[in-house]
TIDO-39570 format. One record per residue: residue number from 1; y, z, x of N, C-alpha, C in turn; residue in one letter. Coordinates in Angstrom, 2 decimals. Layout:
<nodes>
- NUM Y Z X Y Z X Y Z X a $
...
</nodes>
This chain:
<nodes>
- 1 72.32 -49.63 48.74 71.25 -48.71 48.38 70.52 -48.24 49.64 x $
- 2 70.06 -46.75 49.32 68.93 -46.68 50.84 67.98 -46.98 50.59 x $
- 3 67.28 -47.32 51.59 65.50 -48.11 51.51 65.36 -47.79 52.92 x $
- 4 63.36 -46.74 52.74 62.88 -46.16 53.32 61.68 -47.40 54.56 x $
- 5 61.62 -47.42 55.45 60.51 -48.03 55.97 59.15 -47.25 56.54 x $
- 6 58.51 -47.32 56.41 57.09 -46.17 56.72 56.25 -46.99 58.09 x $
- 7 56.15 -47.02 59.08 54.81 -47.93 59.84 54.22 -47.39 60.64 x $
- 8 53.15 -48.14 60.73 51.67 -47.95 61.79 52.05 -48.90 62.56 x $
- 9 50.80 -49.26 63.15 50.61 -50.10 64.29 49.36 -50.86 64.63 x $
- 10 48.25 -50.61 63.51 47.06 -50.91 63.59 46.86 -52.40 62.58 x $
- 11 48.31 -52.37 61.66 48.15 -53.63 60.99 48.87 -54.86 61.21 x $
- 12 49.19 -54.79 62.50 50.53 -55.51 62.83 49.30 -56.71 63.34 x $
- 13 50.10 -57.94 63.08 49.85 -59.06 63.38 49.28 -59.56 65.22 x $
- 14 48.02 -59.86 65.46 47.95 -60.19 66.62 47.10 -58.24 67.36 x $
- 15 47.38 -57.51 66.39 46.55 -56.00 66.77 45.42 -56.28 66.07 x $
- 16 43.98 -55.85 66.82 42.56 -55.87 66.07 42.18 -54.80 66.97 x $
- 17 42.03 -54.29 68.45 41.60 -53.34 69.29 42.01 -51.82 69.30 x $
- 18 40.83 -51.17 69.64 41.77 -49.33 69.37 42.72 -49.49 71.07 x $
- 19 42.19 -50.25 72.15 42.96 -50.26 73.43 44.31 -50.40 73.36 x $
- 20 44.53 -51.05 72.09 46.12 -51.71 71.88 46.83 -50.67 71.46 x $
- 21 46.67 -49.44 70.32 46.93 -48.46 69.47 46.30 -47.19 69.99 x $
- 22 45.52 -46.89 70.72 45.26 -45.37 70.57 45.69 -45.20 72.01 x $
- 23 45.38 -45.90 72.99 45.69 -45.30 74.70 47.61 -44.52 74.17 x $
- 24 47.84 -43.40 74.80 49.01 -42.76 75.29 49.81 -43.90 76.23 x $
- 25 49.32 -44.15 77.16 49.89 -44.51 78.63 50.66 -46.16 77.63 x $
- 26 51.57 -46.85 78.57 51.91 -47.78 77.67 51.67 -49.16 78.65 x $
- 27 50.29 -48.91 78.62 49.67 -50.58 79.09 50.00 -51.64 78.58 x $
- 28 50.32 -52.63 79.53 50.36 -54.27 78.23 49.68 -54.55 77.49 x $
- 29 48.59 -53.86 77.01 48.22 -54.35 75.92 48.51 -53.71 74.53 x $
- 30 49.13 -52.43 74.98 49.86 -51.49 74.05 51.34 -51.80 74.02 x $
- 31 51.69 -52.29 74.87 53.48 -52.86 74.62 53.59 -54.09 74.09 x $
- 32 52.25 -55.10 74.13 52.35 -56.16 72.94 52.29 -55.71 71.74 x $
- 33 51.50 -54.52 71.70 51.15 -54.61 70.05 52.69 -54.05 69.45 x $
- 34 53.02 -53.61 70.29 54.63 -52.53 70.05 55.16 -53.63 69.89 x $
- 35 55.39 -54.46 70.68 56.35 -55.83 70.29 56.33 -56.43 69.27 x $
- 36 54.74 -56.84 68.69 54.13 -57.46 67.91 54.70 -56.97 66.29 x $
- 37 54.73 -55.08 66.45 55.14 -54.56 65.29 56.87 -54.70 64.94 x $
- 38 57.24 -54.52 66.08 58.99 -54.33 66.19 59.08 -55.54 65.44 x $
- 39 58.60 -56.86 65.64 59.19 -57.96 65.30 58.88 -58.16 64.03 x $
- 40 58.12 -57.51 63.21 57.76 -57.54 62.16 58.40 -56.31 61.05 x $
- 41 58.96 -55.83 61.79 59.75 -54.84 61.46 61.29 -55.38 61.00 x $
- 42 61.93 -56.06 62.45 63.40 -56.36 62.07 63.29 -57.84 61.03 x $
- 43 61.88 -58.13 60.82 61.81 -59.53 59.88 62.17 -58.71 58.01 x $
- 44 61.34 -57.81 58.11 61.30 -57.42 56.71 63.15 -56.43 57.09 x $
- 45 63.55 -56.02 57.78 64.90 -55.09 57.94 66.05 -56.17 57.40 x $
- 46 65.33 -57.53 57.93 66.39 -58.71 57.97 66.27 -59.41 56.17 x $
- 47 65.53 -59.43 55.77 64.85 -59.37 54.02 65.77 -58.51 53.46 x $
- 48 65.77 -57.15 53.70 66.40 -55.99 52.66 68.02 -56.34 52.91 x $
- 49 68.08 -56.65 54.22 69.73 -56.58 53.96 69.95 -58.47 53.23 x $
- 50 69.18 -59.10 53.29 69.40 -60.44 52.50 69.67 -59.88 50.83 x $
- 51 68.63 -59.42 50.55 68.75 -58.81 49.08 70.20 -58.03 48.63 x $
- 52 70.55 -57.15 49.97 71.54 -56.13 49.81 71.84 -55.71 50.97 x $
- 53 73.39 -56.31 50.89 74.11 -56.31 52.31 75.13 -55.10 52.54 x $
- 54 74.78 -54.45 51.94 75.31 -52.82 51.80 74.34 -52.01 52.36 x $
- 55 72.95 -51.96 52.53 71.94 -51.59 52.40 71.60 -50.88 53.69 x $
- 56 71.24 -49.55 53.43 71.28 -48.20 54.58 69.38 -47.86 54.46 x $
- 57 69.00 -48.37 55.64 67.77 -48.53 56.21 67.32 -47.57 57.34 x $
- 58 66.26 -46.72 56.78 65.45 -45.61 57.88 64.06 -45.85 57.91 x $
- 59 64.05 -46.38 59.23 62.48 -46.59 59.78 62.24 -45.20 60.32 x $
- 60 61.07 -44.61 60.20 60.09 -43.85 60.29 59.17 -44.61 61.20 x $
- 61 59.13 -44.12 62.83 57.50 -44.67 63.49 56.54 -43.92 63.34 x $
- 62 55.38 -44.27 62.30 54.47 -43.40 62.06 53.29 -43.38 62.28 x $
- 63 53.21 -44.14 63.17 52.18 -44.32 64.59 51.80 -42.93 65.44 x $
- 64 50.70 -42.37 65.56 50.30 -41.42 66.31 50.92 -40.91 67.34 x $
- 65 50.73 -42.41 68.65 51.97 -41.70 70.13 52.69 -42.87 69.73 x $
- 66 53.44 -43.47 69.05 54.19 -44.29 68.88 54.27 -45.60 68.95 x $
- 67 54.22 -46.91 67.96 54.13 -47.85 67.72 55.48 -48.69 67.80 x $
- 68 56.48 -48.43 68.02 57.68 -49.39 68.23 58.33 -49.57 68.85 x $
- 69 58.44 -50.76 70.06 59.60 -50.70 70.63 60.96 -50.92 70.55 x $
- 70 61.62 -49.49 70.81 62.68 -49.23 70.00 63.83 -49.79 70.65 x $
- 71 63.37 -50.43 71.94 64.53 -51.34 72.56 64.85 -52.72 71.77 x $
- 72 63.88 -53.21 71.28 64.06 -54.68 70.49 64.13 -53.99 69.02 x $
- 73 64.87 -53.14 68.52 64.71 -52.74 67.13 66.05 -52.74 66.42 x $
- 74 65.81 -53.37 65.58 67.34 -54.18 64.83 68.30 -52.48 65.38 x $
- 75 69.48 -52.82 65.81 70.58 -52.20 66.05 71.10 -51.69 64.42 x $
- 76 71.55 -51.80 63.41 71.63 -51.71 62.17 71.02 -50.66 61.68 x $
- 77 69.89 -49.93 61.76 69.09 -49.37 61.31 69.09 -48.30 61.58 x $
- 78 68.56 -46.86 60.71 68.55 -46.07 61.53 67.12 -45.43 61.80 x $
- 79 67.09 -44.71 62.67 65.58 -44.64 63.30 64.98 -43.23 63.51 x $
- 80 63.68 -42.84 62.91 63.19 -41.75 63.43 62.00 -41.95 64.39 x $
- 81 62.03 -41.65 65.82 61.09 -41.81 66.81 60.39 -41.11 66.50 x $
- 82 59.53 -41.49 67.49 57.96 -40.65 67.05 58.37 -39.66 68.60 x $
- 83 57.94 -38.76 67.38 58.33 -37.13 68.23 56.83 -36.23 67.80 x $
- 84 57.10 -34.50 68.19 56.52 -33.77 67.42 56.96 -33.19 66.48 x $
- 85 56.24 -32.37 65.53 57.17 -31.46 64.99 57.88 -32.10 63.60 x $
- 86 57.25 -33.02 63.07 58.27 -33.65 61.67 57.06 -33.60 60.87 x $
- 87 57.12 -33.26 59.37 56.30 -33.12 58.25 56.96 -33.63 57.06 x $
- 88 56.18 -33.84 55.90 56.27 -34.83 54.83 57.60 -34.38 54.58 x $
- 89 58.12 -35.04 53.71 57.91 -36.17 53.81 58.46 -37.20 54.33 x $
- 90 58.83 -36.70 56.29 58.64 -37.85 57.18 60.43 -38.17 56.90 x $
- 91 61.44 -37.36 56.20 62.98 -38.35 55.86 62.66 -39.07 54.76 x $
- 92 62.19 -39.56 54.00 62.16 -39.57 52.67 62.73 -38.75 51.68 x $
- 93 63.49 -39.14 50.89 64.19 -38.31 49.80 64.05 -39.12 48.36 x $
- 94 64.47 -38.89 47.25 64.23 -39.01 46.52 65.59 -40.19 46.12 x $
- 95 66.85 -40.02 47.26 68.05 -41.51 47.12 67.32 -42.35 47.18 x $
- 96 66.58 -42.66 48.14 65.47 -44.24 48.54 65.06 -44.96 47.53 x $
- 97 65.76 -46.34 47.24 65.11 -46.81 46.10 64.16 -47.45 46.21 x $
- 98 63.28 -47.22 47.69 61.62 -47.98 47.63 61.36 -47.96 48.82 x $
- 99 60.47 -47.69 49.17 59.53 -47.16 50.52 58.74 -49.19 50.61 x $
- 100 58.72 -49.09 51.94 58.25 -50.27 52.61 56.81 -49.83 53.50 x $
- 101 56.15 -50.40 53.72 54.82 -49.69 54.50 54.34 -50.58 55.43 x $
- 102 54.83 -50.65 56.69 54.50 -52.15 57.38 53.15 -51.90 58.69 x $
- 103 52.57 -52.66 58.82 51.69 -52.36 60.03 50.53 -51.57 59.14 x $
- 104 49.81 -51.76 57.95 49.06 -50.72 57.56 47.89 -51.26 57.85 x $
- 105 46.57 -50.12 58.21 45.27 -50.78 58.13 44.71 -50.22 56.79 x $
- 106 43.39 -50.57 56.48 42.62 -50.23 55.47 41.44 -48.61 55.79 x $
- 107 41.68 -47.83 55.01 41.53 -46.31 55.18 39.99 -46.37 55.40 x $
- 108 39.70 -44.97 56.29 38.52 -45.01 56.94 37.11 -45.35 55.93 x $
- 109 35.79 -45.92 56.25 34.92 -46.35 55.70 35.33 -47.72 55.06 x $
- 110 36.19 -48.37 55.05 36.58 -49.46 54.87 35.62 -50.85 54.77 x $
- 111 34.36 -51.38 54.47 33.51 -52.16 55.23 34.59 -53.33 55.82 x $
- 112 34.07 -53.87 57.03 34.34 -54.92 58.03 36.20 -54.62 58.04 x $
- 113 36.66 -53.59 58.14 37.99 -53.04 57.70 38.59 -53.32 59.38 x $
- 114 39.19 -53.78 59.80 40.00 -53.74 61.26 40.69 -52.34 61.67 x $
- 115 40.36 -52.01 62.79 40.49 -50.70 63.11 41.21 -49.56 61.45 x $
- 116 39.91 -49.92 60.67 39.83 -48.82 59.32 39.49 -47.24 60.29 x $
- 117 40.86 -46.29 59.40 40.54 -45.11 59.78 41.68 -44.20 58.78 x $
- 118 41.61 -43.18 58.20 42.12 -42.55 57.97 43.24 -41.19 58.76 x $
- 119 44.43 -41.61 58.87 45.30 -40.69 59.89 44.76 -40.29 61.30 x $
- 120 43.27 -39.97 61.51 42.96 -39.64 62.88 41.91 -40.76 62.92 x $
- 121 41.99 -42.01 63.87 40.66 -43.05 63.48 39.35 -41.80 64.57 x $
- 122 39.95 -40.92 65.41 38.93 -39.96 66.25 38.24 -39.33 65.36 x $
- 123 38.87 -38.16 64.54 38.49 -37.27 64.38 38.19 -37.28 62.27 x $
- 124 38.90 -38.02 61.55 38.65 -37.78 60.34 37.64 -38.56 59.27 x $
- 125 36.97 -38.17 58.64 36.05 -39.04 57.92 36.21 -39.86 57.07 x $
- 126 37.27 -38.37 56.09 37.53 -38.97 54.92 38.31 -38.21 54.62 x $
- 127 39.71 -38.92 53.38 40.24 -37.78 52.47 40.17 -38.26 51.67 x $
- 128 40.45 -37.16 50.27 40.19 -37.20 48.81 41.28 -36.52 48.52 x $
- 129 42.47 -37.44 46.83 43.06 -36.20 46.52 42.69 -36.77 45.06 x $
- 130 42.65 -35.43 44.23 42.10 -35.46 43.19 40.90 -36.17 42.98 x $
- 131 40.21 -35.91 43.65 38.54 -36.23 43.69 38.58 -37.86 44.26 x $
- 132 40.22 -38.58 44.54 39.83 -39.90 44.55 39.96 -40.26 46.46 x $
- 133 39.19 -41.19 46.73 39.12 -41.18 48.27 40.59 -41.80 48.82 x $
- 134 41.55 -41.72 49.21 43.05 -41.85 49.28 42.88 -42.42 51.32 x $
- 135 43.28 -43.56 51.68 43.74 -43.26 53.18 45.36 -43.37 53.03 x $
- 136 46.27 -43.39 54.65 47.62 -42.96 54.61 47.96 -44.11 53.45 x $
- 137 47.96 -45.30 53.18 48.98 -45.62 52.15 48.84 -45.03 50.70 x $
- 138 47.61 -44.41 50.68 47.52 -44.32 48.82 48.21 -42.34 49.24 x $
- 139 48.12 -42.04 50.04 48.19 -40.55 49.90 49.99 -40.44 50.47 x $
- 140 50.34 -41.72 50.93 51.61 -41.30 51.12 52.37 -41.99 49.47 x $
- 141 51.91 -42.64 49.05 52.27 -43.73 47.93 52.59 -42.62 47.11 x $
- 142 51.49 -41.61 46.76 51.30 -40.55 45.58 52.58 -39.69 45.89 x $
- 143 52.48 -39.16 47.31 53.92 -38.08 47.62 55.44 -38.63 47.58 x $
- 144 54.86 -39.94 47.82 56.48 -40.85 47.06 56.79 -40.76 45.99 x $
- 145 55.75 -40.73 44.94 56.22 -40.61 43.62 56.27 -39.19 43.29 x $
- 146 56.05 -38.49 43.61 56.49 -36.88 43.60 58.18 -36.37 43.63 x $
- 147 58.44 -37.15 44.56 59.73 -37.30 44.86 61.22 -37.13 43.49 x $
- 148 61.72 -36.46 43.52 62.92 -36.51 42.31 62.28 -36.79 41.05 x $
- 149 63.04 -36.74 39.94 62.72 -37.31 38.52 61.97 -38.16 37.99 x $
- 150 62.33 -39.40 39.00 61.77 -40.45 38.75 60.44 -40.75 39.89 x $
- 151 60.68 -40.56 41.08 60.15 -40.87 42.25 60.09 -42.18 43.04 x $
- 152 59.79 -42.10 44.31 59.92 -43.19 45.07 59.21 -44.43 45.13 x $
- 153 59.47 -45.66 44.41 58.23 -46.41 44.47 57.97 -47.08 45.66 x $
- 154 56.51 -47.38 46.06 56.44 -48.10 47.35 56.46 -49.28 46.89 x $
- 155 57.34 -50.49 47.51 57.80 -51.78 47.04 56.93 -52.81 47.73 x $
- 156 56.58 -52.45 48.64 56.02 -53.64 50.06 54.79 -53.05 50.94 x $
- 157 53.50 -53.76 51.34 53.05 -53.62 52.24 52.44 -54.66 53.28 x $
- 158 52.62 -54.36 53.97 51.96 -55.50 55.13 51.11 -54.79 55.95 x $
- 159 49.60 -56.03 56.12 48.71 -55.40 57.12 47.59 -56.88 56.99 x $
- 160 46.66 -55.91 57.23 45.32 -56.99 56.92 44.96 -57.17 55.33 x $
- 161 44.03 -57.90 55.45 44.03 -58.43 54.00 43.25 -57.09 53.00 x $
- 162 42.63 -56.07 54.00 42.35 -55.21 52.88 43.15 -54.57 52.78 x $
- 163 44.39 -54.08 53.67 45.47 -52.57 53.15 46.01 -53.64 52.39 x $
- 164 45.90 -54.68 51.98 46.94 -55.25 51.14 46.19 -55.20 49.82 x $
- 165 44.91 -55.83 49.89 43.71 -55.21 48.43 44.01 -53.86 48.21 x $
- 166 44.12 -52.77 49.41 44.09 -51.61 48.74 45.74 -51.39 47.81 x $
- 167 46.46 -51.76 48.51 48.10 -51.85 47.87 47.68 -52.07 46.63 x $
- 168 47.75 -53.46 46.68 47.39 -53.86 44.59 46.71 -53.17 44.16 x $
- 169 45.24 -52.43 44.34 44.52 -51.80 43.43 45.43 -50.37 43.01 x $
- 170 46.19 -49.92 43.94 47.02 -48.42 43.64 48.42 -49.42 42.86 x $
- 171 48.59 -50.00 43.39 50.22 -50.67 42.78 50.04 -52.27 42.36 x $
- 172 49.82 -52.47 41.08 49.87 -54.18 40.84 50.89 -54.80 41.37 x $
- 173 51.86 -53.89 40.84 53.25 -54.80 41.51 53.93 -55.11 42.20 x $
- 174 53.19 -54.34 43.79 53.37 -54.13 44.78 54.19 -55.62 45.67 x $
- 175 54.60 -55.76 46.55 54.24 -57.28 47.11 54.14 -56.42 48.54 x $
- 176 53.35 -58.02 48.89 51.84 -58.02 50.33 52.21 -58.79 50.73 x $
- 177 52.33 -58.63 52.13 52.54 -59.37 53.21 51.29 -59.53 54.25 x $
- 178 50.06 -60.21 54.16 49.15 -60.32 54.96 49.42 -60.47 56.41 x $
- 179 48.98 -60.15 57.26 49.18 -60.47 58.59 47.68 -61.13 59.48 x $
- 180 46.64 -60.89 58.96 45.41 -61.17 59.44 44.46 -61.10 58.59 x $
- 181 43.08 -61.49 58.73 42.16 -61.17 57.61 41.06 -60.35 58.66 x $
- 182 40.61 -59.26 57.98 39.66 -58.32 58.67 38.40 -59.38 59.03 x $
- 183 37.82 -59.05 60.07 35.85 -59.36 60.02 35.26 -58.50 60.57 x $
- 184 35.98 -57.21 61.25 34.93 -56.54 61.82 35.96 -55.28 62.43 x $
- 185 35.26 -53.96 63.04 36.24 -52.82 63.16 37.04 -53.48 63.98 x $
- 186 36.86 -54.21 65.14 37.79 -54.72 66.42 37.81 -56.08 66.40 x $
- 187 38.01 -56.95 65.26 37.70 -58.07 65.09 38.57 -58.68 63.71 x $
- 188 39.86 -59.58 64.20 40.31 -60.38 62.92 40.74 -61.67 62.95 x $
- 189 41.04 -62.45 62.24 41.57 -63.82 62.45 42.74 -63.07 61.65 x $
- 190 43.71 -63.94 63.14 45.45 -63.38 62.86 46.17 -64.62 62.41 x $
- 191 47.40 -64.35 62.00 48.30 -65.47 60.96 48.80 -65.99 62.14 x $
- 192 49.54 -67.36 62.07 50.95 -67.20 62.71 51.72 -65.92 62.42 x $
- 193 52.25 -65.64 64.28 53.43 -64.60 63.79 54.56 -65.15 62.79 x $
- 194 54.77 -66.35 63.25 56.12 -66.87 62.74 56.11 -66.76 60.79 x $
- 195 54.81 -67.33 60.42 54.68 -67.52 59.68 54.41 -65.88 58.49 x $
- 196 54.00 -64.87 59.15 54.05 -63.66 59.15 55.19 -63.08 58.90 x $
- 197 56.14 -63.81 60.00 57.85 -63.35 60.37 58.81 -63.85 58.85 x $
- 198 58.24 -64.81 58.44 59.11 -65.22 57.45 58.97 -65.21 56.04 x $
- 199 57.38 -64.70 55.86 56.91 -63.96 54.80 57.40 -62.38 54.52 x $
- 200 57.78 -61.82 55.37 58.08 -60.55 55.28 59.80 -60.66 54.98 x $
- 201 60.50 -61.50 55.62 61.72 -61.46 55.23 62.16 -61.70 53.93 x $
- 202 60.85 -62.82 53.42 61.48 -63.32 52.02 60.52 -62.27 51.18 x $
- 203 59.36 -61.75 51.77 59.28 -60.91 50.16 59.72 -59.57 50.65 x $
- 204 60.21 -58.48 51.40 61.33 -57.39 51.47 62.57 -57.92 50.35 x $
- 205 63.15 -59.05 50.70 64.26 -59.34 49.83 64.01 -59.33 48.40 x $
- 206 62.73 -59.91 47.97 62.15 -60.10 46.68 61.62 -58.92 46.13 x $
- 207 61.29 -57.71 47.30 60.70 -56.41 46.88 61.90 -55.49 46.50 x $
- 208 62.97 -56.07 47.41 64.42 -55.35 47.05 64.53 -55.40 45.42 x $
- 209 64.90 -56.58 45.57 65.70 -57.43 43.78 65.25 -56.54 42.87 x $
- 210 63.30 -56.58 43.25 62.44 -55.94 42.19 62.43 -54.56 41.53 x $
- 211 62.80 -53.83 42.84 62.40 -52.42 43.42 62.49 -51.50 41.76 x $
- 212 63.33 -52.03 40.85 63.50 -50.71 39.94 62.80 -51.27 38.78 x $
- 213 62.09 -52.25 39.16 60.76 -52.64 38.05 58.94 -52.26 38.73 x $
- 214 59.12 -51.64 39.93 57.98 -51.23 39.85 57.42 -49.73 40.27 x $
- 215 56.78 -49.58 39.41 56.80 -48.00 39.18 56.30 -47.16 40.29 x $
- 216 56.94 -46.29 40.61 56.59 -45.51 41.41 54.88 -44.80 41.59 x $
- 217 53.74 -44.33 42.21 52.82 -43.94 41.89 52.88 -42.32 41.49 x $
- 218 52.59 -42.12 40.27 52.83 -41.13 39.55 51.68 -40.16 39.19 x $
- 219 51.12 -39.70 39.80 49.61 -38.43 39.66 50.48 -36.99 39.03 x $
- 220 49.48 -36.61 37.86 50.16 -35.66 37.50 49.70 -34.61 38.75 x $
- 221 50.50 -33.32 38.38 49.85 -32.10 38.86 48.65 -31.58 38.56 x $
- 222 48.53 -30.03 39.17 48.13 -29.63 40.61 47.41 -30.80 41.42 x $
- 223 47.84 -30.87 42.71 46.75 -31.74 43.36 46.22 -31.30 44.32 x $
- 224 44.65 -31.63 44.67 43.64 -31.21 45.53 43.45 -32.06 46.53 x $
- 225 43.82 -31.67 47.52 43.59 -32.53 48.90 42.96 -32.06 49.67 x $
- 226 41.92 -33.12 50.05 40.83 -32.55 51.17 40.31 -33.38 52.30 x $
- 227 40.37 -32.63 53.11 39.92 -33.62 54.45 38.65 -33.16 54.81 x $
- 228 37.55 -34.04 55.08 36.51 -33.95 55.69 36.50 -34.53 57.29 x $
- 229 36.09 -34.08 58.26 35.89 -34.27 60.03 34.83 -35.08 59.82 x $
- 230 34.64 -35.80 60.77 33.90 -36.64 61.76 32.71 -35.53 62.52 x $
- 231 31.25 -35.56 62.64 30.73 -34.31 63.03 31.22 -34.78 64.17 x $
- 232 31.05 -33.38 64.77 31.58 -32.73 66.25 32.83 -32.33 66.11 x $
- 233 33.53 -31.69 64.89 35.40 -32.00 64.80 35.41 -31.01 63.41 x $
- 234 36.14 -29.98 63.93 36.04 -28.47 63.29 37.81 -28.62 61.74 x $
- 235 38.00 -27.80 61.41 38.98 -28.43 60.18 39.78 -26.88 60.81 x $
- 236 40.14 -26.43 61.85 40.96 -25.33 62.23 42.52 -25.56 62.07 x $
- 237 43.09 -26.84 62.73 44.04 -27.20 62.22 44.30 -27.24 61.09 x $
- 238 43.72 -27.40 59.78 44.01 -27.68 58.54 44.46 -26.27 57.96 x $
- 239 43.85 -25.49 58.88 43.96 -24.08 58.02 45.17 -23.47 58.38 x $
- 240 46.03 -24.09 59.05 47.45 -22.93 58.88 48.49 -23.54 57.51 x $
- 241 47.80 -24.56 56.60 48.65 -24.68 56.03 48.07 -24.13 54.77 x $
- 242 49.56 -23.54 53.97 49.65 -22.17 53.15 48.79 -22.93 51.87 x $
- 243 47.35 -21.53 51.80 46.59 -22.29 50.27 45.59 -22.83 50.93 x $
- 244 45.31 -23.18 52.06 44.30 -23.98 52.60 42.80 -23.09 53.21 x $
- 245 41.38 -23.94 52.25 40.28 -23.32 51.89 39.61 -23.99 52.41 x $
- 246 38.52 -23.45 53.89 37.80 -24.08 54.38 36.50 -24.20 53.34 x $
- 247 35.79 -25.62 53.19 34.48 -25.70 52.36 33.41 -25.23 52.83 x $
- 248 33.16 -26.07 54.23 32.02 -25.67 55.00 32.93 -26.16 56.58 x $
- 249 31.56 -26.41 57.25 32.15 -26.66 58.79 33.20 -27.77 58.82 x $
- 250 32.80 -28.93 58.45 33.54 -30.47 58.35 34.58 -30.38 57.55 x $
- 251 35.29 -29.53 56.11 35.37 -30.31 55.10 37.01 -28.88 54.70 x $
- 252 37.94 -29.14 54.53 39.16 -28.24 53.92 39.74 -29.04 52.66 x $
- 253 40.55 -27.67 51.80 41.24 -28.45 50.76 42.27 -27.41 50.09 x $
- 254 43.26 -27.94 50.14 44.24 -27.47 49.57 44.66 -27.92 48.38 x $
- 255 44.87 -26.95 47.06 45.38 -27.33 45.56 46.84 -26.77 45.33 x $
- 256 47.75 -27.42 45.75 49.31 -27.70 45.06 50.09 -28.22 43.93 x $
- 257 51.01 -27.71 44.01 51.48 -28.49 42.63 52.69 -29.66 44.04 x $
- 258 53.10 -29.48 45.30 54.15 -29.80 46.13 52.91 -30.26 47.60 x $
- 259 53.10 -31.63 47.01 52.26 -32.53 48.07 53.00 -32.37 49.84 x $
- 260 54.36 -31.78 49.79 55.22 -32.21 51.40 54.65 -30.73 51.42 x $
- 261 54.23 -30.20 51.03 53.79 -28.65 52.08 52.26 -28.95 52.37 x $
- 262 51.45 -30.31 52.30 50.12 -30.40 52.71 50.34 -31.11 54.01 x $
- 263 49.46 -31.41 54.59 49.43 -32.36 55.38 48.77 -33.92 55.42 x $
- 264 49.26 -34.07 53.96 49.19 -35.51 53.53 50.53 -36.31 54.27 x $
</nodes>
């Protein structure tokens, strides 16, 4: 079967600092956290093919300037680098029998949330779709289930202990892979990796088995997506995409019935 992998870099085990995740340049303290994620990556890669040893695997780095080092990255797999120029939904199709979400943090306004931010932790405040406040896992979760007939369910997430609260509250049946527990924006008590490492292998495999018992996230149509800025941070970008209605200075929104033409 194919199975999709989705990741950040802000929820990876042993990451709590924006120094680790936002600098460009690739300082050691940004090539640990890259390490930190990779290895948590080929743990759950090493899970799916336990479940299913047939099993055709596309990681997505969906990290800003890029979260993985793709030198230590299971050979097996296949890989979309972080480039420019790619939009929803990111290589996702509607074959995928379950999207994986690894490295996630908890969406901006988060209280005591570890580097909590929604897609830009610089520049964005907040998004909302259908009036409900959505960060990247609930707004990519929704365009998964959009996906084909049935749609894509997200099977797995790993992060801190709130993207994993937020997982269950959008998906009961989700399975969570904790990696740390939040206390503060730049501040967490982290797991063992190891112990991290071998939680993810055995529940990927268990999220595999599951995958066609848990339901995809299913929002009916039209949907309204809106991003509000951070003051000082204009919504100009938002507006080349087709349908898209500035509110006021801070705040855009686009109403679709086809979530991959937003910039969710």
């Amino acid at each position: 079967m194919k199975w999709y992998i989705l990741t950040d870099l802000e929820g990876a085990c042993r990451v709590n600092r924006w120094d680790q995740t936002r600098v460009d340049e690739l300082t050691p303290d940004k090539l640990y956290a890259r390490r930190m994620l990779t290895a948590e990556i080929n743990a759950a890669v090493q899970g799916l093919y336990d479940a299913d040893h047939e099993a055709e695997i596309l990681v997505w780095d969906g990290h800003g300037n890029g979260g993985i080092d793709n030198t230590l990255l299971d050979e097996r797999i296949a890989l979309i680098a972080r480039g420019s120029g790619i939009r929803p939904p990111y290589g996702l199709t509607a074959e995928h029998a379950g999207m994986l979400v690894l490295g996630q943090h908890p969406m901006a306004g988060t209280p005591r949330g570890t580097l909590a931010h929604t897609y830009s932790s610089r520049t964005v405040e907040e998004y909302r779709l259908n009036g409900q406040p959505v960060g990247e896992l609930g707004a990519r979760a929704v365009m998964a289930g959009t996906l084909g007939t049935r749609g894509v369910p997200t099977i797995l997430v790993s992060g801190d202990d709130l993207a994993c609260a937020e997982a269950r509250a959008l998906i009961p049946e989700v399975y969570v892979v904790p990696t740390k527990t939040s206390l503060g924006e730049e501040l967490a008590e982290h797991r063992a990796p190891a112990a991290v490492y071998s939680d993810l292998r055995e529940q990927a495999a268990a999220a595999a088995r599951a995958a066609a018992n848990i339901p995809p996230v299913r929002w009916a149509p039209p949907y309204t997506l809106r991003a509000r800025m951070k003051e000082g941070f204009g919504v100009e970008g938002y507006l080349r995409y087709d349908g898209a209605t500035q509110i006021d200075e801070r705040t855009v929104e686009v109403v679709t019935d086809d979530l991959t033409k937003t910039w969710i």
